[in-house]
N, C-alpha and C positions, 0 to 999 in steps of 0.2 A: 452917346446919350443913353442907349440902351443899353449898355454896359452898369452906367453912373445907378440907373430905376434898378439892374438887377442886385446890386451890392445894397444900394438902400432897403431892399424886401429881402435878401439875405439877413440883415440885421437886426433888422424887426421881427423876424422871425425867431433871432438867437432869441432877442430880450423877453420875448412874449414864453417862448420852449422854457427860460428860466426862472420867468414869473410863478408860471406853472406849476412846475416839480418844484418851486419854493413852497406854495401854496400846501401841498402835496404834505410835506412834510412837517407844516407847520402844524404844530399843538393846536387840537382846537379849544375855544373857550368851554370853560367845563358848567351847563346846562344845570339848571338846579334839577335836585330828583322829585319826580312827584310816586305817586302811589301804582303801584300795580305796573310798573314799567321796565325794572332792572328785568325783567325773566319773563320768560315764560315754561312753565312744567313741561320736561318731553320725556321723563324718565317713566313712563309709564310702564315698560316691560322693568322695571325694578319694586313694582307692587309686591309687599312685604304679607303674602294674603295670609301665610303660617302664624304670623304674629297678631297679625289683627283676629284670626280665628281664637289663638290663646287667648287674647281680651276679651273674648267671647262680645265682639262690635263688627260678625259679619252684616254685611251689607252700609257698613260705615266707612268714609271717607276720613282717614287720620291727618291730623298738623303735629308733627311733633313738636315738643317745645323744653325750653332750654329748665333746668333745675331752678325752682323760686319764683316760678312766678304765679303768682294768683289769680283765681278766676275771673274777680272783677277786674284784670287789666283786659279780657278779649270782652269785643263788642261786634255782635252781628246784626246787619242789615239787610235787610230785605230790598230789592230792588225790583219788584216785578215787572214792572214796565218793559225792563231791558232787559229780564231775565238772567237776575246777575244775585247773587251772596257774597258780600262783603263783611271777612271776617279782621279786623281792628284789633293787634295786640300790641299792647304797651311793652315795654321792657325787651325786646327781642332784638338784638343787633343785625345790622346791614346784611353781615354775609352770615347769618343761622341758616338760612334756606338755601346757602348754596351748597354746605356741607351735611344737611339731614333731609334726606328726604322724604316727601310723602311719600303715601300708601294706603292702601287698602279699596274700597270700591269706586267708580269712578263713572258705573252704569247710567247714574242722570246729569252729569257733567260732561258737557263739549271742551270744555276749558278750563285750562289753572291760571293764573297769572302772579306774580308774587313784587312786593317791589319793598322802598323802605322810603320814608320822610318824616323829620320832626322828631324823631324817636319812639317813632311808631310803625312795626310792620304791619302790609297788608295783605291779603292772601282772598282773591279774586275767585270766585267759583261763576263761570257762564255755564248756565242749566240748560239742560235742552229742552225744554217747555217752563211755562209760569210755574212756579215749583213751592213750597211750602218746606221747614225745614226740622231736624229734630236734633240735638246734639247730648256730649257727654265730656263733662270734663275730670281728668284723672289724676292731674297734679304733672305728669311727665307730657300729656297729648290732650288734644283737642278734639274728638271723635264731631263728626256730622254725617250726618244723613239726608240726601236730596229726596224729596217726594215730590211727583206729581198729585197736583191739586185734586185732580179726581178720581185718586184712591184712598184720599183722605178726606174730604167732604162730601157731602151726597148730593147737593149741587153746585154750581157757579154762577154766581149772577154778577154780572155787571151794571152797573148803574153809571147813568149818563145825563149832567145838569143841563143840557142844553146850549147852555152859554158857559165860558172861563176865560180868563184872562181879561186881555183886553176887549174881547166882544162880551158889552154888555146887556144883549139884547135887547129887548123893547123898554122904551124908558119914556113911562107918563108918570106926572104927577110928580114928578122927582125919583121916582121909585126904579128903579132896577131890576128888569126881570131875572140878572144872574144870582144876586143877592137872594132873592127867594128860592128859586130852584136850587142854589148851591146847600144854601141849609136845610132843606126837606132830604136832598140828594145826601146830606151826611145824615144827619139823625136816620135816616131810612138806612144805610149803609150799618148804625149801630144797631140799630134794631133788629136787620135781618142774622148780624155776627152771632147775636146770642142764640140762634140754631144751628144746627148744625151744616150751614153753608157757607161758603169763602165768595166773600163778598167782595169785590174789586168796582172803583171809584176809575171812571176814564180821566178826571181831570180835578180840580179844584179849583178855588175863585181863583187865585192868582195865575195860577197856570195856565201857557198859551199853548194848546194844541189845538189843530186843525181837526176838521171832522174826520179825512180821511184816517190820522194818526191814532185816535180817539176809539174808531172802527176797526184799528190795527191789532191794538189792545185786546179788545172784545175777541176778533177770532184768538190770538195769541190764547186767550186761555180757555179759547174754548168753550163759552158760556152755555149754561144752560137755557138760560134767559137773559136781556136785555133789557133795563128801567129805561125809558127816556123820561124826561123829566122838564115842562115849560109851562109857561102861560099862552093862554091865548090871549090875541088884540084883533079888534075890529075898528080898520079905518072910517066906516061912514057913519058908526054910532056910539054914544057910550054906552048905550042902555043892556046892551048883549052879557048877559053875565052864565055862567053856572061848568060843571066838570064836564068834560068830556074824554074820550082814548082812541087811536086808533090801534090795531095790534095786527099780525100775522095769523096769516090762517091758522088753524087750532084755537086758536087764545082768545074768543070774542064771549065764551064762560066768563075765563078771568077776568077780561077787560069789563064786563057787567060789573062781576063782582068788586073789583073796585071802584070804577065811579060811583056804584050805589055805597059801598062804604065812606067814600068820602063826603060822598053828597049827604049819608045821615050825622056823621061825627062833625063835619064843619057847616053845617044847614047853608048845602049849597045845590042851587038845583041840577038836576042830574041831565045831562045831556046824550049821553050814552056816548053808543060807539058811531064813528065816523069811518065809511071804508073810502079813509085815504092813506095814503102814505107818508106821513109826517118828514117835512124836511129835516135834514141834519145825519147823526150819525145810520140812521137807518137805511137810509140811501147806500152804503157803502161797507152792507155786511149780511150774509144771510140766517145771522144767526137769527131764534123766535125772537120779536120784541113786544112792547106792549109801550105805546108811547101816551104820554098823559099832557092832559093840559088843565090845568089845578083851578083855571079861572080867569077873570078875562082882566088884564092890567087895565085895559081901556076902558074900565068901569071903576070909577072911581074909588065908592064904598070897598066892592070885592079886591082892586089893588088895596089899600090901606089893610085891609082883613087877612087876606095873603102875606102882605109885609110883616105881620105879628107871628110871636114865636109861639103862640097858643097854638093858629093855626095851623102850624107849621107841623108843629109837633101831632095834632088831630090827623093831618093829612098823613104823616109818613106811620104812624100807627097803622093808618086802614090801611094803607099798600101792605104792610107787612104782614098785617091779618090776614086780606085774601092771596098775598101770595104764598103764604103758611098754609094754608086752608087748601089750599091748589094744588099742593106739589103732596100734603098727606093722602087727598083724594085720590091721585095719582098711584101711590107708592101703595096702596090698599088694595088700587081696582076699581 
């Protein structure tokens, strides 16, 4: 009998040994290609620096590129969140990157990645901070240049609606407290672009991030300052209305100076400042903030009031006033 079990486990043994190295050998099925996947850059000790200095494009990251193609086939994106530059050129076949390589600087870049789908190559830049970008195109090459954000704006602000995504926060009246803070949160976003500061958005209405992710952002670039951005509600009354802020030490200047702009541009009453700590992304970052609360949803009139693009737009003005006003006083003395 024990004879018969070991000839049967002998066998079982061949079929399974043969399954195996069948398995082994077999073709595997061939994986559609997506973007940025075929490669990754490791030729870096092949940096071409003699020639990039000829182009007179020191401090510039080179793409070579194939004869004929035009500028409007490359398209770059901005990724900051991830810390990423996606550059999108049409007309480039599968293996151009396997046979030319880049070159030239490479000092704000962790990473290259290069791949091909659709009839479109891609060519991956991971930066090693939130980055800002400047390029040159020559007809044979694609020059870019990585910059850290804050050698190129004189500050950084981050701005933060409170609520995105699926957290719609307080909702009376029908009204939506993400809907109003998202759109102050962008109007305010363009308003402060037209100075000289790099303004970055943690989120937008559709988008679901987490507070922690949100506060991840905000160090990643290193803010100078931090917008939070909500309403207030009070459960025992309607009657509570008008602005208030809380902020971080230093910032209770500023935080005056905006609630009383708000409170005179959208005739709301001024509550001042609150030494509390506002819940949300503040909780989970030490960069300065200054968090706002524009009005109280739980009051009927001032929800309705808030919901309108007048206000909206009155509101994200004064923020922009006094924190313009804040950061010149600063930069003076």
């Amino acid at each position: 009998m024990k004879k018969r079990f070991s000839l049967i486990n002998t066998a079982l043994f061949l079929v399974m040994s043969l399954s195996f190295a069948a398995a082994l050998t077999r073709s595997p099925e061939a994986a559609p290609e997506t973007h940025a996947v075929r490669g990754v850059f490791n030729r870096i000790e092949t940096i071409e620096a003699e020639e990039i200095e000829e182009a007179g494009k020191s401090g510039f990251f080179r793409i070579p590129l194939p004869e004929g193609i035009p500028e409007e086939s490359i398209k770059v994106t901005e990724e900051p969140f991830n810390k990423k530059l996606i550059i999108e050129i049409q007309g480039v076949d599968d293996v151009f990157f396997k046979n030319n390589a880049f070159s030239g600087d490479i000092s704000g870049i962790a990473d290259v990645k290069y791949g091909y789908s659709g009839g479109v190559s891609t060519v991956e830049l991971d930066t090693k901070s939130v980055s800002v970008y400047e390029s040159e195109f020559t007809g044979d090459s694609f020059y870019i240049r990585v910059n850290d954000i804050h050698d190129v704006y004189e500050k950084v602000i981050a701005i933060d609606a409170g609520h995105c995504g699926e957290d719609t926060g307080s909702v009376v009246y029908g009204i939506e407290e993400k809907k109003i803070t998202c759109s102050v949160a962008e109007k305010l976003k363009d308003k402060l672009s037209s100075e000289n500061y790099y303004v970055i958005l943690t989120a937008s209405e559709e988008e679901n991030r987490s507070e922690e992710e949100r506060a991840e952002i905000v160090d990643s670039c290193r803010a100078d300052l931090l917008i939070t951005v909500h309403t207030g509600a009070d459960p025992d009354t309607r009657v509570t209305n008008g602005v208030e802020a809380g902020c971080s030490n230093g910032l209770r200047d500023l935080c005056k100076q905006i609630t009383r702009r708000i409170s005179k541009a959208c005739s709301e009453k001024d509550l001042g400042i609150k030494d509390v700590r506002y819940p949300g992304v503040t909780k989970f970052t030490k960069v300065p903030f200054v968090s706002l609360k524009l009005g109280y949803i739980t009051n009927r009139n001032e929800a309705e009031k808030m919901n309108g693009s007048d206000y909206q737009e009155e509101a994200a003005e004064a923020i922009k006033e006094a924190v313009t006003e804040w950061f010149d006083a600063e930069k003076n003395g």
